[in-house]
BAMAR-916373 format. One record per residue (C-alpha): x, y, z; residue in three letters; chain. Coordinates in Angstrom, 1 decimal. Example, Ala and Ser with C-alpha at 12.3 -4.5 7.8 and 13.67 -1.06 7.14 Angstrom:
REM residues 2
<x 12.3&y -4.5&z 7.8&type ALA&mol A> .
<x 13.7&y -1.1&z 7.1&type SER&mol A> .
***
This chain:
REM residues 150
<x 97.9&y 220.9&z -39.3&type UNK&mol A> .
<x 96.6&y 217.5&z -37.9&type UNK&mol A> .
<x 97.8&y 214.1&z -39.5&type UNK&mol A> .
<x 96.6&y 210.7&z -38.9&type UNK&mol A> .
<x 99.5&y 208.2&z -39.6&type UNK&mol A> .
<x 99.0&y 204.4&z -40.3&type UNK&mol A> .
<x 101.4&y 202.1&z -40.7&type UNK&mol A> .
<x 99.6&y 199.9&z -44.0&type UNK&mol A> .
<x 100.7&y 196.6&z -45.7&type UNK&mol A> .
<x 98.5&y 198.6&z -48.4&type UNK&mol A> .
<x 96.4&y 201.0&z -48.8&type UNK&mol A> .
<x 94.4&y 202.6&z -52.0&type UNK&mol A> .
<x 92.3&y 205.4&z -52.0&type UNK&mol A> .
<x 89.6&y 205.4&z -55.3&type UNK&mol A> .
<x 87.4&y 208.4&z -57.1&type UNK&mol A> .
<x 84.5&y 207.2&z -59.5&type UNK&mol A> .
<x 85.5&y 203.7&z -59.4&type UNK&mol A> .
<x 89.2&y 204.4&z -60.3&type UNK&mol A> .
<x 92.3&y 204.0&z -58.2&type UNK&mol A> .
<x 93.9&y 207.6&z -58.1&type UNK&mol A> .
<x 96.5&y 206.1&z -55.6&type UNK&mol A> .
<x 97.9&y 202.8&z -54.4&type UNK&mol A> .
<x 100.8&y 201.7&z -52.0&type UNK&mol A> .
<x 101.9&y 198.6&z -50.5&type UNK&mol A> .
<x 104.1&y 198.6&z -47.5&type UNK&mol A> .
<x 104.5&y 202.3&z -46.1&type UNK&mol A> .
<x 102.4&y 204.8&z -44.7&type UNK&mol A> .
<x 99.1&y 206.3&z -45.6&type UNK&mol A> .
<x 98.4&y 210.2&z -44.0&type UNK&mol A> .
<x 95.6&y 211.3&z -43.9&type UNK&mol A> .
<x 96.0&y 215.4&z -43.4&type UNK&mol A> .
<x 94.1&y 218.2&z -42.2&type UNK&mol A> .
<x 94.8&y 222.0&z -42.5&type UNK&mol A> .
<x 93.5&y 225.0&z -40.4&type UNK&mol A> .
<x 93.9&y 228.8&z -41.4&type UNK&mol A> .
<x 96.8&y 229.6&z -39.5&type UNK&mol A> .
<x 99.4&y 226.4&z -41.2&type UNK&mol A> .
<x 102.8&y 227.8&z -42.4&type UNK&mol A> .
<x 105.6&y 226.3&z -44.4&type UNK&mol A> .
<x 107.4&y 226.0&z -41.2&type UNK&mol A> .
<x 104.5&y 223.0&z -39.8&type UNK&mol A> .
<x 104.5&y 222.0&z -43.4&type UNK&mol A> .
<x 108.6&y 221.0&z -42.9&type UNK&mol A> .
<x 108.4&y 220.0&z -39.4&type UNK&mol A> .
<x 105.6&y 217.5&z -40.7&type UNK&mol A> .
<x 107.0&y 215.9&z -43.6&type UNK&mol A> .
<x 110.6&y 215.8&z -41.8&type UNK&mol A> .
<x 108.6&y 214.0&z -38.7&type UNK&mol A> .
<x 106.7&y 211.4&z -40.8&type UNK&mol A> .
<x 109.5&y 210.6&z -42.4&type UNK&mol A> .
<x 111.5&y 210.0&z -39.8&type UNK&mol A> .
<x 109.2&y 208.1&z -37.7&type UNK&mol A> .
<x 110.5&y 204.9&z -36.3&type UNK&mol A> .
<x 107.6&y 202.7&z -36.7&type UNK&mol A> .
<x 108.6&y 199.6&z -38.3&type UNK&mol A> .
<x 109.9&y 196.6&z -37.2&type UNK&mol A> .
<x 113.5&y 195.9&z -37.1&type UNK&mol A> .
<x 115.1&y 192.6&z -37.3&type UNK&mol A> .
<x 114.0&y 191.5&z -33.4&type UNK&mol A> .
<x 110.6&y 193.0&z -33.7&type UNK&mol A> .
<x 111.1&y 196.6&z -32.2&type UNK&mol A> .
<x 109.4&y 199.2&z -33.7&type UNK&mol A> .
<x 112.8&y 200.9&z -34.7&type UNK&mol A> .
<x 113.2&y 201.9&z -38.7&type UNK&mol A> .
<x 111.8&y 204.5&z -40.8&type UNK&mol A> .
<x 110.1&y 204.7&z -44.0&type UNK&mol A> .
<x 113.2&y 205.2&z -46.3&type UNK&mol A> .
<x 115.1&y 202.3&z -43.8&type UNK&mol A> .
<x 112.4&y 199.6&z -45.1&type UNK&mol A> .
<x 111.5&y 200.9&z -48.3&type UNK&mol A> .
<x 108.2&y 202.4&z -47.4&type UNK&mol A> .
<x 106.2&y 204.4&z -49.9&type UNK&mol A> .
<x 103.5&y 207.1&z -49.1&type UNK&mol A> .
<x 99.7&y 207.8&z -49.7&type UNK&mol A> .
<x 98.8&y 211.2&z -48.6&type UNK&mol A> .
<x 94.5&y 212.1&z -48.4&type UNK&mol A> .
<x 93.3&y 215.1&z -47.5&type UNK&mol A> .
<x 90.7&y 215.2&z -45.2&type UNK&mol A> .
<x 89.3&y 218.3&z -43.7&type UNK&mol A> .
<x 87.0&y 216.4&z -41.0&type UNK&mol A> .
<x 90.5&y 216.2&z -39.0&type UNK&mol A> .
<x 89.4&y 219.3&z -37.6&type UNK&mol A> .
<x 85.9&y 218.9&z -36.4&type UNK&mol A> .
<x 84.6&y 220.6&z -33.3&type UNK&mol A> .
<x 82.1&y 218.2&z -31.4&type UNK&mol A> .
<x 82.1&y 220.4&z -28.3&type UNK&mol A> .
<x 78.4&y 221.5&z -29.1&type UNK&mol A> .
<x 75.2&y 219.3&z -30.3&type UNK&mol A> .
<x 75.5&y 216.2&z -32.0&type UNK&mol A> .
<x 76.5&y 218.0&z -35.8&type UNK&mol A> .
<x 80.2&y 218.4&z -36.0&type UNK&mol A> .
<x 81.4&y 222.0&z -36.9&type UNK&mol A> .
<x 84.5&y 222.6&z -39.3&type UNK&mol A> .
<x 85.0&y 226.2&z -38.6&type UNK&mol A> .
<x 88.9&y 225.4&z -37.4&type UNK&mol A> .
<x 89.3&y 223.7&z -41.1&type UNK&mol A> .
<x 91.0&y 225.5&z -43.6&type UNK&mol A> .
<x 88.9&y 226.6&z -46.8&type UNK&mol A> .
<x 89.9&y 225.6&z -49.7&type UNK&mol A> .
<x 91.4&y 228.6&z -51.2&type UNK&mol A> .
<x 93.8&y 227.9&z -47.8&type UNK&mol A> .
<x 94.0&y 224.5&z -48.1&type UNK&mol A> .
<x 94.7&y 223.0&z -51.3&type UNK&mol A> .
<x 98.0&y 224.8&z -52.1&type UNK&mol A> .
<x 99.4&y 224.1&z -48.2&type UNK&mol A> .
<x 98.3&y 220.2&z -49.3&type UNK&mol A> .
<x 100.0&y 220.8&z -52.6&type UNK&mol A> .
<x 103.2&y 221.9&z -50.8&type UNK&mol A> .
<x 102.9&y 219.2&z -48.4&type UNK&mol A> .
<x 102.8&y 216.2&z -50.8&type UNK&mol A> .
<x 106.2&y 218.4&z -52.3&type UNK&mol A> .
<x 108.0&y 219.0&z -49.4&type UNK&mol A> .
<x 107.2&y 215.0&z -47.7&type UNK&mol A> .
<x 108.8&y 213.7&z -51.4&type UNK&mol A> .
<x 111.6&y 215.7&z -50.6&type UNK&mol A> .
<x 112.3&y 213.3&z -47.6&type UNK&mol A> .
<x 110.9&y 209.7&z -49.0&type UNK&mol A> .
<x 112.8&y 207.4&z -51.2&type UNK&mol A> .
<x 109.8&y 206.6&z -52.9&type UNK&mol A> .
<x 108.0&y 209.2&z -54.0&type UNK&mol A> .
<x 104.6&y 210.2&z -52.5&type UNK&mol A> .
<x 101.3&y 209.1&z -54.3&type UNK&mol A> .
<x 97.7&y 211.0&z -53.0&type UNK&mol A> .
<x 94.4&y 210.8&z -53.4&type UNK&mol A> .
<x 92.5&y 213.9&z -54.7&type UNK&mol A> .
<x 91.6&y 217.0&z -52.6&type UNK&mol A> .
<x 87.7&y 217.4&z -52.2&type UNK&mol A> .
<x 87.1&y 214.4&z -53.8&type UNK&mol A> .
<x 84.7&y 211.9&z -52.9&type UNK&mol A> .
<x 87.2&y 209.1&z -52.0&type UNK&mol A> .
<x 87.0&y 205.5&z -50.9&type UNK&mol A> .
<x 89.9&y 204.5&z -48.6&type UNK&mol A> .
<x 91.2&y 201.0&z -48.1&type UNK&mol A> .
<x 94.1&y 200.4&z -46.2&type UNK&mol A> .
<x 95.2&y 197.2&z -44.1&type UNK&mol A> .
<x 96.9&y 198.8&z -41.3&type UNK&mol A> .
<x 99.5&y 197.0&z -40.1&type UNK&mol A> .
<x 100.2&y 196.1&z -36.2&type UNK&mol A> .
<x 98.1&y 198.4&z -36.1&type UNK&mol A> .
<x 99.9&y 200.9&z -36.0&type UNK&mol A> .
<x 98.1&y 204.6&z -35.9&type UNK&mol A> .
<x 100.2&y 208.1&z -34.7&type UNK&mol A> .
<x 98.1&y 211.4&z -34.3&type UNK&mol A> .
<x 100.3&y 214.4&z -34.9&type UNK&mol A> .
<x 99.3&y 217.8&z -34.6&type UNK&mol A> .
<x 101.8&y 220.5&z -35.4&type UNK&mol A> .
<x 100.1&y 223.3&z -32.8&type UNK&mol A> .
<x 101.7&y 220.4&z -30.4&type UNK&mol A> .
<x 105.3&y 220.3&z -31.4&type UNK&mol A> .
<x 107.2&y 220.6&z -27.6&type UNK&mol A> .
***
């Protein structure tokens, strides 16, 4: 399981000229699954996002989490998390889940992440065609991959 985390002031993800999600000050994921995902990276994950310490506390030190400042969530999936570019110049997805795989571990997920944030999670919609805007704050972006936990 591979997440991209941004820190946003907003962020909104749209499907056929509709917003399907929308946050202001939080974090949008985007998250990619591979065959081999359990519950267990699926907890480890949401308990880890949430707990991040990547906003700014009263002296300017990245030092509160989401729930601390009142964050909310957007949650995308995005299977191109998991391209291999090792050979030619065509990415290969073989390492990405299918969907039979992946849509109930990014069900779970959005589950198991609310379970941890104040404020709810919102999402875009899995194998959508979906336009993401986001105005990343800082910036601030964390890679996390859950095959790299130690």
């Amino acid at each position: 399981m591979r997440l991209v985390v941004q820190r946003v002031s907003s962020s909104s993800v749209t499907v056929d000229n509709q917003i399907v999600g929308e946050i202001g000050k939080g974090i949008m994921i985007l998250v990619g699954f591979e065959k081999e995902d359990t519950i267990e990276d699926l907890e480890w994950a949401a308990k880890k996002v949430s707990q991040l310490r990547i906003f700014d506390d009263e002296n300017g030190v990245m030092n509160l989490s989401l729930n601390q400042v009142g964050g909310e969530v957007l949650v995308i999936s995005q299977f191109t998390l998991f391209a291999s570019t090792k050979k030619g110049n065509r990415p290969s997805y073989i390492y990405a889940a299918t969907p039979n795989i992946a849509i109930p571990l990014y069900e779970e997920f959005k589950k198991i992440l609310a379970q941890y944030t104040e404020n709810g999670v919102k999402c875009g919609i899995f194998g959508a065609d979906m336009k993401v805007a986001l105005v990343n704050d800082g910036p601030v972006t964390i890679i996390i991959d859950t095959k790299n936990k130690q």
